[in-house]
C-alpha positions as CSV (number, residue, x, y, z in Angstrom):
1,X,-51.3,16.3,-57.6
2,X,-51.3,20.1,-57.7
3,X,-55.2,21.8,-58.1
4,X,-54.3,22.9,-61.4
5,X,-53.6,18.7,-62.4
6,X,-56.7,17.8,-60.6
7,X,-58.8,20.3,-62.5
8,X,-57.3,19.4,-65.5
9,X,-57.9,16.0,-65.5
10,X,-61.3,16.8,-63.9
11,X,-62.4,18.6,-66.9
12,X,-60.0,16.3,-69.6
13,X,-63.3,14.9,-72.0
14,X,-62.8,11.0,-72.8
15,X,-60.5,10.0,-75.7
16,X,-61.9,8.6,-78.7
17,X,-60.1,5.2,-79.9
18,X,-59.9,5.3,-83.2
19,X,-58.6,1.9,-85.8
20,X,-56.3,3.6,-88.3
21,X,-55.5,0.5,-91.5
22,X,-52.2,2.2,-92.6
23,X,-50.0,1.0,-95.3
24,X,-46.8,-0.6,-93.6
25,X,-44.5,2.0,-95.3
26,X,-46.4,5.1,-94.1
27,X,-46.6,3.4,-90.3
28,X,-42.8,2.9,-90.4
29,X,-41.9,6.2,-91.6
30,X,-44.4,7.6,-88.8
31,X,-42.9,5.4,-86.5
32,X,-39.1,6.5,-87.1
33,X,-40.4,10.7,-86.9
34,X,-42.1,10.0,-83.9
35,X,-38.6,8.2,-82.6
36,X,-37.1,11.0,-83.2
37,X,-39.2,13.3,-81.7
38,X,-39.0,11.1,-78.7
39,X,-43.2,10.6,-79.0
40,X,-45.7,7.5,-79.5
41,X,-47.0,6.9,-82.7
42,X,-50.4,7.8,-81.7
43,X,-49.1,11.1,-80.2
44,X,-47.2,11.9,-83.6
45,X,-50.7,11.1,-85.7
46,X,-52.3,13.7,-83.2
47,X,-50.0,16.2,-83.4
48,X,-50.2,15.8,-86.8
49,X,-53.6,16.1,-87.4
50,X,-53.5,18.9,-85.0
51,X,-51.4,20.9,-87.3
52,X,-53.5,20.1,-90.3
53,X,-56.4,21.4,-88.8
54,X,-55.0,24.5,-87.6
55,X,-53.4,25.2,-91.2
56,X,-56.9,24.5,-92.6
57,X,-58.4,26.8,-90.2
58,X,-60.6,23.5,-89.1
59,X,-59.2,22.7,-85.7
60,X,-62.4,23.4,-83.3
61,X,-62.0,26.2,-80.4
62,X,-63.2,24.0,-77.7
63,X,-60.2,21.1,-79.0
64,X,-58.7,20.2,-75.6
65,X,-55.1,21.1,-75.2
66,X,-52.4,18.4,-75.9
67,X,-51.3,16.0,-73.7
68,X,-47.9,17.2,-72.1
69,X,-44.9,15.3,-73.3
70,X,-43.4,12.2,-70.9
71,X,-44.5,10.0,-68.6
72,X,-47.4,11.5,-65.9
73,X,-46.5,12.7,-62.8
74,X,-46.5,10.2,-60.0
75,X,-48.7,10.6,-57.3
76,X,-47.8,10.8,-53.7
77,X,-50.6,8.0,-53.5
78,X,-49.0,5.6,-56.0
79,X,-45.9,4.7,-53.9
């Protein structure tokens, strides 16, 4: 890991899990956009909500970043 991913990950605040009861229809659809973005559902429904915030003017200053897009790095550790 460079110092900048170890900070990062350092500092990274716990993820809340959240249960989302969606209607079949809307999961589908999110899960085809999110195909074609080449994202997880989950990622799509954050970046999502992301936006909305922002566009309301609600998405707090201290919000960490988003995740980058792909799989992690591999660690010279994990061979």
């Amino acid at each position: 890991m460079s110092p900048s991913d170890e900070e990062r990950t350092a500092a990274a605040p716990e993820r809340r899990a959240v249960l989302l009861r969606l209607d079949p229809a809307v999961h589908a659809a999110l899960a085809r956009w999110a195909a074609d973005d080449l994202r997880s559902v989950n990622a799509q429904i954050d970046l999502l909500l992301r936006q909305a915030l922002k566009g309301a003017g609600r998405l707090p200053s201290d919000a960490a970043p988003t995740r980058p897009r792909g799989r992690p790095r591999k660690r010279p550790d994990d061979d």
